[in-house]
C-alpha beads as a LAMMPS data file, in Angstrom:
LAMMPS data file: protein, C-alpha beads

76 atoms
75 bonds

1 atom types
1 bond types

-500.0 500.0 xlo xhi
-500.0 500.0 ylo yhi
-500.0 500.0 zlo zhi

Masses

1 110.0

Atoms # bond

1 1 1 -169.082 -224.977 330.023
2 1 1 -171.799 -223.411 329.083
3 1 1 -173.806 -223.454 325.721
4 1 1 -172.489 -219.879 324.801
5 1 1 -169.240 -220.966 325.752
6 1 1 -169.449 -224.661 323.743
7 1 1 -170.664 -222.546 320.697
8 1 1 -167.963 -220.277 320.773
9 1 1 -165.346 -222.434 321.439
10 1 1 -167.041 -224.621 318.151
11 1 1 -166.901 -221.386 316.058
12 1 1 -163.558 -220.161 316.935
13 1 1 -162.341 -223.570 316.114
14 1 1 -163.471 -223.285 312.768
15 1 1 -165.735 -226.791 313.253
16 1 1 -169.219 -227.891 311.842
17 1 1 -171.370 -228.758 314.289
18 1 1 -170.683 -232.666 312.965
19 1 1 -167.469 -232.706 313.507
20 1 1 -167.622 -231.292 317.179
21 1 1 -170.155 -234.130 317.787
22 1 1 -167.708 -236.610 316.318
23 1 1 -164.931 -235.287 318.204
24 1 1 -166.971 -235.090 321.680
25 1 1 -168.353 -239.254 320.792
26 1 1 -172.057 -237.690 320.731
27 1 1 -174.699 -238.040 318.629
28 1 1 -174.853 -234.594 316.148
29 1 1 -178.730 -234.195 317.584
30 1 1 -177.011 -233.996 321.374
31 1 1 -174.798 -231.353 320.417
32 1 1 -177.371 -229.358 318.640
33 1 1 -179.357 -229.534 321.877
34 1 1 -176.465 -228.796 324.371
35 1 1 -175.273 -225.448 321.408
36 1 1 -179.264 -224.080 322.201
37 1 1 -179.107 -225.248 326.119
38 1 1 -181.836 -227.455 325.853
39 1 1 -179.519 -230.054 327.477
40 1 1 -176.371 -229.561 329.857
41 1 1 -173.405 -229.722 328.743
42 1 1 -171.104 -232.309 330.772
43 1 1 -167.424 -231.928 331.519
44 1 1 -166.505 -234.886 329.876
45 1 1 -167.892 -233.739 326.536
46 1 1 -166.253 -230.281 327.232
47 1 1 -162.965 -231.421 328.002
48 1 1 -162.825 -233.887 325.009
49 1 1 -163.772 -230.704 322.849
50 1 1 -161.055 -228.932 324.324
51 1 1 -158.051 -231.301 324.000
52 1 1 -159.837 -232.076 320.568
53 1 1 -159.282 -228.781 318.868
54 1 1 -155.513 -228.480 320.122
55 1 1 -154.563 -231.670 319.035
56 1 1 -155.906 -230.826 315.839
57 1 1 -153.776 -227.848 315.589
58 1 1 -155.836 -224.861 316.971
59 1 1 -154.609 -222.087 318.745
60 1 1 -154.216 -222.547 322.636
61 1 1 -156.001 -219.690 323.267
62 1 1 -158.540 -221.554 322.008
63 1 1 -158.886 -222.590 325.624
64 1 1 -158.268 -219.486 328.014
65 1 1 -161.360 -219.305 329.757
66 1 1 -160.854 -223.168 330.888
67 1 1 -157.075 -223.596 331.149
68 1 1 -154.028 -221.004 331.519
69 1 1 -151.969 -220.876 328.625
70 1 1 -149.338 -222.530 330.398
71 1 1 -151.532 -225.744 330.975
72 1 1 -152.808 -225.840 327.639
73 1 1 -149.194 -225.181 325.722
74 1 1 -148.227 -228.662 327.597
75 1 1 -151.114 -230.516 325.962
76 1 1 -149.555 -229.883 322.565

Bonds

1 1 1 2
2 1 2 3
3 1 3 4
4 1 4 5
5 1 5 6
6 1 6 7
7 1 7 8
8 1 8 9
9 1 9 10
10 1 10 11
11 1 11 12
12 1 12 13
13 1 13 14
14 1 14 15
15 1 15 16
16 1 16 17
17 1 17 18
18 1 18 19
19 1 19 20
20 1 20 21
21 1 21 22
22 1 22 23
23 1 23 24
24 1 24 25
25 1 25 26
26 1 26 27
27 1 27 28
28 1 28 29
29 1 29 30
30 1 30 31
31 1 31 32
32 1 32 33
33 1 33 34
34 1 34 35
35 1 35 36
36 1 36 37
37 1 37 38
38 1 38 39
39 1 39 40
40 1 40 41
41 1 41 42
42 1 42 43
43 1 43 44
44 1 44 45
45 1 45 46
46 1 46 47
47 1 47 48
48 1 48 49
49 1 49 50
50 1 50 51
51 1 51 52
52 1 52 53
53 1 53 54
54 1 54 55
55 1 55 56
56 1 56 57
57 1 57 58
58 1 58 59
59 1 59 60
60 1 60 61
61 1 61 62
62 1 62 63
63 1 63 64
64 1 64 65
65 1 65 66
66 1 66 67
67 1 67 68
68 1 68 69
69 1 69 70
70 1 70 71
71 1 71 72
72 1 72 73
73 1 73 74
74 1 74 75
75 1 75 76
């Protein structure tokens, strides 16, 4: 994922920039820097973001450019 990708995910998500750090177990610094791609952004952090904002409800299309709809609908 990239930063443009972690941002817009964030945004479409309807998240603070705190809460995606709480939900991704970073510090809210860390996912400033990985949002203006001063840092990379690992899977791990991407992938908890991800299963993060369906759990809490949010669309699965939330997550088309990483999963197919199919995949995603059976993480609800």
């Amino acid at each position: 994922m990239t930063a443009g990708q972690l941002c817009d995910l964030r945004q479409r998500a309807g998240i603070t920039q705190t809460q995606a750090a709480e939900l991704a177990g970073v510090a809210l610094r860390t996912m400033q820097q990985y949002e203006a791609g001063d840092r990379l952004v690992p899977r791990s952090v991407s992938g908890l973001l991800c299963l993060s904002c369906i759990t809490l409800g949010g669309p699965v299309e939330l997550l088309a450019p990483w999963l197919p709809p199919p995949v995603a609908q059976r993480l609800i």
